[in-house]
C-alpha positions in Angstrom: 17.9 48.6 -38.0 21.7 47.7 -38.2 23.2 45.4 -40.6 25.2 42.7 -39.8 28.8 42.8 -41.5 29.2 39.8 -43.4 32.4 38.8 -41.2 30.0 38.7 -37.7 27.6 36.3 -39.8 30.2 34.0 -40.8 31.5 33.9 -37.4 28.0 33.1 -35.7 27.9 30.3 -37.8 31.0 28.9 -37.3 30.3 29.0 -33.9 27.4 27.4 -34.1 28.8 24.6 -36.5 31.6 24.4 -33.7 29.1 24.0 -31.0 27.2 21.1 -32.6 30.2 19.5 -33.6 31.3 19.7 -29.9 28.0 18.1 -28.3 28.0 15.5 -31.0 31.1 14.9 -29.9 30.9 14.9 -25.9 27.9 12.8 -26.4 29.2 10.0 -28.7 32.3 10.6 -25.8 30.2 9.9 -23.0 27.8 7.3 -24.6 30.4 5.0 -25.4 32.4 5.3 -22.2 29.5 4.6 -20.2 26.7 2.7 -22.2 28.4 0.1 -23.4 29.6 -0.7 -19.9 26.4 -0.5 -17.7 23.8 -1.2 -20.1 25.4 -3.7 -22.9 24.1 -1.2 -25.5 26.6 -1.1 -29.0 29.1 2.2 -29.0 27.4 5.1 -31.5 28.7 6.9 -34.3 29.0 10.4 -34.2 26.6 11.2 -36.5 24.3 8.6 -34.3 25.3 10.6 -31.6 23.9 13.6 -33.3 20.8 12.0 -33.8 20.1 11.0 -29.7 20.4 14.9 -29.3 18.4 15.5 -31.7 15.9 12.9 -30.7 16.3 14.2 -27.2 15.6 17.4 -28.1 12.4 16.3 -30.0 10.8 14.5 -27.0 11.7 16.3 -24.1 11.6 20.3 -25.4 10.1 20.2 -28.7 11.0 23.5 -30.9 8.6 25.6 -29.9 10.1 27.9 -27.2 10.1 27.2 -23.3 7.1 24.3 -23.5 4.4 23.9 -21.1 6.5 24.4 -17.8 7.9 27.9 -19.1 4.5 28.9 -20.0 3.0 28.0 -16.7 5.5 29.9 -15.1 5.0 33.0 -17.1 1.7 32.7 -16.7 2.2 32.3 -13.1 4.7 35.2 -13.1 1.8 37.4 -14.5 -1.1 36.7 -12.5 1.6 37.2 -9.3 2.7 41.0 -10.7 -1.1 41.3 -11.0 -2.2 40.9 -7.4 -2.1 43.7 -4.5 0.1 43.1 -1.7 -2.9 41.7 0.1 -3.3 39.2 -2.4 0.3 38.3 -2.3 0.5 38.0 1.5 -2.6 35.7 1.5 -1.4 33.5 -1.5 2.0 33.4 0.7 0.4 32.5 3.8 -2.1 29.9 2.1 1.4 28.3 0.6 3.1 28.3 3.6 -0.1 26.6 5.2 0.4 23.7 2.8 3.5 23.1 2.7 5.2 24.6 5.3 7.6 27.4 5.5 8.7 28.2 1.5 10.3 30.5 0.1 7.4 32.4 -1.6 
């Protein structure tokens, strides 16, 4: 296993602090050019702003990998390296059946 010099650490970190300074910031940005406007909502901070993302990323992704929709579609990516071509060129037909010419 390699080790990491302690200059490529620091600089993964600054870019990290860099990029969450940046959303913060193109999210307070974008909040209070547009909320205030359409919706009559107050302007936010940027540490508020910081918050929504993280709120954001709380309810719609949650911190546990791809969430159900990336699971589903590994699962689905397994069962489909799984068939036979037989299998795969009845599931095709049976989706095409359904919902009309696809791109399976």
């Amino acid at each position: 296993m390699r080790r990491f010099k302690a200059g490529k650490i620091a600089g993964i970190i600054l870019l990290a602090v860099a990029g969450v300074f940046a959303f913060g910031t193109i999210v307070m940005l974008l909040w209070n050019a547009l909320m205030p406007e359409i919706f009559h909502l107050p302007q936010v901070s940027f540490w508020q702003a910081l918050g929504l993302l993280l709120l954001t990323k709380i309810l719609f992704s949650g911190f546990r990998g791809p969430g159900p929709k990336g699971r589903m579609r590994d699962k689905m990516r397994q069962r489909w390296m799984e068939m036979t071509p037989e299998e795969r060129e009845k599931f095709k037909e049976d989706w095409q059946g359904r919902w009309g010419r696809g791109r399976c």
